[in-house]
VMD Tcl script that builds the backbone (N, CA, C; Angstrom):
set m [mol new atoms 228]
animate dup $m
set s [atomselect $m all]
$s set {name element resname resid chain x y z} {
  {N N UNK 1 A 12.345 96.800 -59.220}
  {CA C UNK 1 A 12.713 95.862 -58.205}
  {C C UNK 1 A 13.464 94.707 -58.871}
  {N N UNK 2 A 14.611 94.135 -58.134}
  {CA C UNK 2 A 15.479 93.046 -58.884}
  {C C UNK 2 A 14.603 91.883 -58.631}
  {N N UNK 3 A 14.291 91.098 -58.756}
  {CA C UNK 3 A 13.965 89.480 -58.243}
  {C C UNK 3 A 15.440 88.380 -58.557}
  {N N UNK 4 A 15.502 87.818 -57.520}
  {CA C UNK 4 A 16.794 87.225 -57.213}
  {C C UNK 4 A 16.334 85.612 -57.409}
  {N N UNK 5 A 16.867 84.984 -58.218}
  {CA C UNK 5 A 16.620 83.506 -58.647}
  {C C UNK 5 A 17.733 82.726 -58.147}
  {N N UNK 6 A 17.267 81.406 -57.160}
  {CA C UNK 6 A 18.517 80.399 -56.787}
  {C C UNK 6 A 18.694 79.875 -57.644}
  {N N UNK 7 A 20.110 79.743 -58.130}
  {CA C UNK 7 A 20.905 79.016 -58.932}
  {C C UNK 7 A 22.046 77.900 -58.647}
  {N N UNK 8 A 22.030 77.210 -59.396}
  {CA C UNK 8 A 23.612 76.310 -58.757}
  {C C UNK 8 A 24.914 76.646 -59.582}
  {N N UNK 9 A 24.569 77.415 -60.284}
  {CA C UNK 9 A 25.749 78.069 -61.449}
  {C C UNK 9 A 26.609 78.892 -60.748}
  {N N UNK 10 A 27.826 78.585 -60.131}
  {CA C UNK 10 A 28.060 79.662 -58.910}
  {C C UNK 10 A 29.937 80.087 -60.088}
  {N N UNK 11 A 29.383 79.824 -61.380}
  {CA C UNK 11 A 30.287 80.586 -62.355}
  {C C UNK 11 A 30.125 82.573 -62.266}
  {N N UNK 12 A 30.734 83.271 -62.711}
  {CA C UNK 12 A 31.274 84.870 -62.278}
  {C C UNK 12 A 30.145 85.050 -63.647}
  {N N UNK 13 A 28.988 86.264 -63.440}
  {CA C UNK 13 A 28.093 86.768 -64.324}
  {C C UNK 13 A 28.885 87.011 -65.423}
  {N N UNK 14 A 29.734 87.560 -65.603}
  {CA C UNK 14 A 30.778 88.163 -66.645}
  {C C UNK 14 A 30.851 87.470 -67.704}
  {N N UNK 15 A 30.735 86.107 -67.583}
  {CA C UNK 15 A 31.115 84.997 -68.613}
  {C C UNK 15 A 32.532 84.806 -68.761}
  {N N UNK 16 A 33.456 85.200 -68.048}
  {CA C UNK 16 A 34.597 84.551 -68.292}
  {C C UNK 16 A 35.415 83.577 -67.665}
  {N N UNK 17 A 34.550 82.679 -67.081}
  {CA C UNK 17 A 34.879 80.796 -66.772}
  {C C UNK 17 A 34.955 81.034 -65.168}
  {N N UNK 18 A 35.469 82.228 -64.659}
  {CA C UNK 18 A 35.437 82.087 -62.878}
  {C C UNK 18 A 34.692 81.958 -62.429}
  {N N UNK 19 A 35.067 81.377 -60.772}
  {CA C UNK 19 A 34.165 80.998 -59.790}
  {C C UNK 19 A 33.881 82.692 -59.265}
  {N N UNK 20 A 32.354 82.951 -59.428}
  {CA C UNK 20 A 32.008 84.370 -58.958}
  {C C UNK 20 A 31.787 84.329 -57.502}
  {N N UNK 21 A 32.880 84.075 -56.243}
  {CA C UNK 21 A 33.286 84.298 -55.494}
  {C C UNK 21 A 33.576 85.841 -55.157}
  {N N UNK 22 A 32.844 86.054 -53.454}
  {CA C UNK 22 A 32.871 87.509 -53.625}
  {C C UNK 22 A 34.101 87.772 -53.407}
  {N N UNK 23 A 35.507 87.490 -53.189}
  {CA C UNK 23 A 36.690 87.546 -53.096}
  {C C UNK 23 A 37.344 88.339 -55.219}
  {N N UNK 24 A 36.888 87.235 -55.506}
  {CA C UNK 24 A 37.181 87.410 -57.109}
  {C C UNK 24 A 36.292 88.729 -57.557}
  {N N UNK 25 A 35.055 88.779 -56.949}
  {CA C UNK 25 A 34.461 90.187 -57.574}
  {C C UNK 25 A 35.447 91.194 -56.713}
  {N N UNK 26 A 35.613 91.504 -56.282}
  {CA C UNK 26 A 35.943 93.083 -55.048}
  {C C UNK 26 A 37.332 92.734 -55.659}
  {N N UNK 27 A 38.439 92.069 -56.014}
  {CA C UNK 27 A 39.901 91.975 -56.136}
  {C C UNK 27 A 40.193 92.250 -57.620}
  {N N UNK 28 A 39.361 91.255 -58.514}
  {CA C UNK 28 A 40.342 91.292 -59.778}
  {C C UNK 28 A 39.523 91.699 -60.791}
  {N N UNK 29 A 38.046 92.200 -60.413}
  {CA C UNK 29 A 37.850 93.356 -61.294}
  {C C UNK 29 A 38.552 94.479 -61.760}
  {N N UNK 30 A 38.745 94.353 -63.134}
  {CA C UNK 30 A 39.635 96.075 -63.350}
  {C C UNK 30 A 39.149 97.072 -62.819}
  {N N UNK 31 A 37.703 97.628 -62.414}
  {CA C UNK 31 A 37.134 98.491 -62.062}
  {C C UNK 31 A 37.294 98.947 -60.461}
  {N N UNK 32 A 37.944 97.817 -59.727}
  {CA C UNK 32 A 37.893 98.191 -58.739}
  {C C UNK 32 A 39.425 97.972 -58.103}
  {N N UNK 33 A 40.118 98.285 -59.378}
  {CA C UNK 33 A 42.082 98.347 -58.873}
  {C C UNK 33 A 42.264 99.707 -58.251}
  {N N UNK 34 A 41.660 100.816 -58.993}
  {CA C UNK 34 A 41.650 101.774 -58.789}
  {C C UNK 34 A 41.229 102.050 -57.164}
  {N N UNK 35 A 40.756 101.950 -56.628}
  {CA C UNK 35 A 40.124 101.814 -55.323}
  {C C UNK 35 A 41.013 101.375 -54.385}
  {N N UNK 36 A 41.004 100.022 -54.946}
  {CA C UNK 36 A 42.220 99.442 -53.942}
  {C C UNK 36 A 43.751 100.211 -53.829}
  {N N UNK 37 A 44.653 100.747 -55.170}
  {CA C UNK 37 A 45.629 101.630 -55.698}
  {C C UNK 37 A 45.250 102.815 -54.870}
  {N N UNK 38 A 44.169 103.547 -54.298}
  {CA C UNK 38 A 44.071 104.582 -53.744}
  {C C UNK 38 A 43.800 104.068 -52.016}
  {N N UNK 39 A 43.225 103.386 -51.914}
  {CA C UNK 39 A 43.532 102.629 -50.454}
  {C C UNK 39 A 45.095 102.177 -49.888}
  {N N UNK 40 A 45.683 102.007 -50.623}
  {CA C UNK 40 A 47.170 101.586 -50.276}
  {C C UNK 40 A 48.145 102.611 -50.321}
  {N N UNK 41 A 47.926 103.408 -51.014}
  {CA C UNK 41 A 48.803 104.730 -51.655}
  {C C UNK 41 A 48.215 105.729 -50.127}
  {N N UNK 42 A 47.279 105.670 -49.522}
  {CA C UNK 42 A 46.875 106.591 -48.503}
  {C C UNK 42 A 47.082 105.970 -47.374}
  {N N UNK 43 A 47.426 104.527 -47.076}
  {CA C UNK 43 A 48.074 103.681 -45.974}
  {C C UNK 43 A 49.550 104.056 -45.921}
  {N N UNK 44 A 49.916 104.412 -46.827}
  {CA C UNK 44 A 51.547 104.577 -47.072}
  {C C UNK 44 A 52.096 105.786 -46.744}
  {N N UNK 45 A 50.747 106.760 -47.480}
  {CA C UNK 45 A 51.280 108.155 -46.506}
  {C C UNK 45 A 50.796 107.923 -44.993}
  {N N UNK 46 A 50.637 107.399 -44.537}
  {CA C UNK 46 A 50.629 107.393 -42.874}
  {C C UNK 46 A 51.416 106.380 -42.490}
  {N N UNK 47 A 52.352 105.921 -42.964}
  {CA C UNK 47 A 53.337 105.193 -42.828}
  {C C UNK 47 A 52.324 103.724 -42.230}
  {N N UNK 48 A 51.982 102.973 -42.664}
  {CA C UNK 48 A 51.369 101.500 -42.328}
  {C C UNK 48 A 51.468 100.752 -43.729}
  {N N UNK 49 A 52.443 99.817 -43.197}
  {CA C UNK 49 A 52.617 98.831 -43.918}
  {C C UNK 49 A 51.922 98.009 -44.081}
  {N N UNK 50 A 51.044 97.470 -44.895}
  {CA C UNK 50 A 49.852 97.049 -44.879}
  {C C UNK 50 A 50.568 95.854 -46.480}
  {N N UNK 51 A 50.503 94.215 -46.190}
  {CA C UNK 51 A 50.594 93.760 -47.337}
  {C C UNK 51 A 49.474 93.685 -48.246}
  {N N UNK 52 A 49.772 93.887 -49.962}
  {CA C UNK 52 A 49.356 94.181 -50.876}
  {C C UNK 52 A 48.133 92.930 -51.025}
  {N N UNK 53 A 47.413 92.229 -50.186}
  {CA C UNK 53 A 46.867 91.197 -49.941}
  {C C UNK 53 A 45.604 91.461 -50.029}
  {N N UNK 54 A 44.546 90.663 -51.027}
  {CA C UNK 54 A 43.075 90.773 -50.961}
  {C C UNK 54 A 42.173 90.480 -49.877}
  {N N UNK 55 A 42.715 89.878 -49.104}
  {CA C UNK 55 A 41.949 89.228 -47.807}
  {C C UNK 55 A 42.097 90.267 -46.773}
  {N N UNK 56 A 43.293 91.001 -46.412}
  {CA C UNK 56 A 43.369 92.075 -45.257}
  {C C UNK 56 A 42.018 93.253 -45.506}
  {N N UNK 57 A 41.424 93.859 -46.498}
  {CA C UNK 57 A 40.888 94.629 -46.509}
  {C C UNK 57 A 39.163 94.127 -46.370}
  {N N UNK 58 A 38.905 93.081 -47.649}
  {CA C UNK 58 A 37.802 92.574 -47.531}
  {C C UNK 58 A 37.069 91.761 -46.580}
  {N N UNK 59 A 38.219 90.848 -45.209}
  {CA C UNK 59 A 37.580 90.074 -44.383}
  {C C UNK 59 A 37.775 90.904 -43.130}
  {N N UNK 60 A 38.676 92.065 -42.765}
  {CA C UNK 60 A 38.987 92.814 -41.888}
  {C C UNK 60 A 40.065 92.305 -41.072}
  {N N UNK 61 A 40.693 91.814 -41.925}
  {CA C UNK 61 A 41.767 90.765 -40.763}
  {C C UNK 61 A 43.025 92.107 -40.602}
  {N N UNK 62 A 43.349 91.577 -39.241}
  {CA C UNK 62 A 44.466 92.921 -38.538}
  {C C UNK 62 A 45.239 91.838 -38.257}
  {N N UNK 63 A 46.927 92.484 -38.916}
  {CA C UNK 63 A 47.828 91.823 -38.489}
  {C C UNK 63 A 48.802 91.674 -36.794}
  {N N UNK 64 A 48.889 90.571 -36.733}
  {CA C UNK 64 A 49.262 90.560 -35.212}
  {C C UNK 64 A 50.449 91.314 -34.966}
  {N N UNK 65 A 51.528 91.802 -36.048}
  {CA C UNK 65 A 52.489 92.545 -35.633}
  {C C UNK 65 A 52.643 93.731 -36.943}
  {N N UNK 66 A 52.014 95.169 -36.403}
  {CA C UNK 66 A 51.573 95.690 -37.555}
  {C C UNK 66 A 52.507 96.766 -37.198}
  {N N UNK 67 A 53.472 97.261 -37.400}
  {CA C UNK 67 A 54.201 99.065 -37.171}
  {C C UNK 67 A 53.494 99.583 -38.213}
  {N N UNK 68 A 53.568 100.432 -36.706}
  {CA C UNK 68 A 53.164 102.438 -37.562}
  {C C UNK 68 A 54.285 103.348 -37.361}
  {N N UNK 69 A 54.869 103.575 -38.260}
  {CA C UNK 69 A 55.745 104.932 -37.494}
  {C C UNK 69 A 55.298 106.442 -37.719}
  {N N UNK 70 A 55.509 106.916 -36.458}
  {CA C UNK 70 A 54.997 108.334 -36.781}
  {C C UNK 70 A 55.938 109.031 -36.337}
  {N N UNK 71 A 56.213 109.391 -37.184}
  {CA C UNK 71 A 57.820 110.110 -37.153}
  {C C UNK 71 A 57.412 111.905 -37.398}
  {N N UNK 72 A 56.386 112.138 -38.052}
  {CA C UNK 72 A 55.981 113.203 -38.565}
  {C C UNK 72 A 54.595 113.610 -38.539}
  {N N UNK 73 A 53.742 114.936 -38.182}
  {CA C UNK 73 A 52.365 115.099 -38.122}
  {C C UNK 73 A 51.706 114.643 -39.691}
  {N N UNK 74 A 50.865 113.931 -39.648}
  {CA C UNK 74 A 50.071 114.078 -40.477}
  {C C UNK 74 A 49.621 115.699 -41.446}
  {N N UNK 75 A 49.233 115.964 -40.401}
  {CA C UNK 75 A 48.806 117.674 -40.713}
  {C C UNK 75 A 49.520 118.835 -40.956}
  {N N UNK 76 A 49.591 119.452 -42.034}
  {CA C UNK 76 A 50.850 120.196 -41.686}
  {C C UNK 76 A 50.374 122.215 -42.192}
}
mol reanalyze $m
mol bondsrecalc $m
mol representation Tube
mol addrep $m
C-alpha cells in the first residue's frame, strides 16, 4: 500500500528543478512522447487536424472550428 504524505514541495519527483504540474508530467516526459507521436500520427490518418498542443488532449478541450475530411473509407 502507498501512504501519501502532504507536502508543500510542489517541485517534479524527478529532481530536475520543475514545477511537477500534472500538465509537465503527461507532456514532457520522454516516456510519454511516444504515446502522444502515436496519438497524432492516427488523428492524421483520419484526416483531423488536431494542433500539436498539450492542453487539447489532456483537458479535453474541442476546437470550435475543427474539419474532418472524409474523402475516403477508412476501411478498406
Amino acid at each position: 500500500m502507498i501512504v501519501i504524505k502532504k507536502s508543500i514541495n510542489n517541485k517534479c519527483w524527478r529532481g530536475h528543478g520543475e514545477k511537477g504540474t500534472l500538465l509537465h508530467r503527461w507532456w514532457e516526459y520522454k516516456l510519454v512522447w511516444p504515446l502522444w507521436r502515436t496519438a497524432w500520427r492516427f488523428l492524421e490518418k483520419l484526416k483531423i487536424d488536431l494542433p500539436y498542443d498539450p492542453a487539447v488532449p489532456l483537458l479535453g478541450i474541442y476546437l470550435e472550428k475543427m474539419i474532418i475530411i472524409k474523402d475516403k473509407p477508412t476501411h478498406q
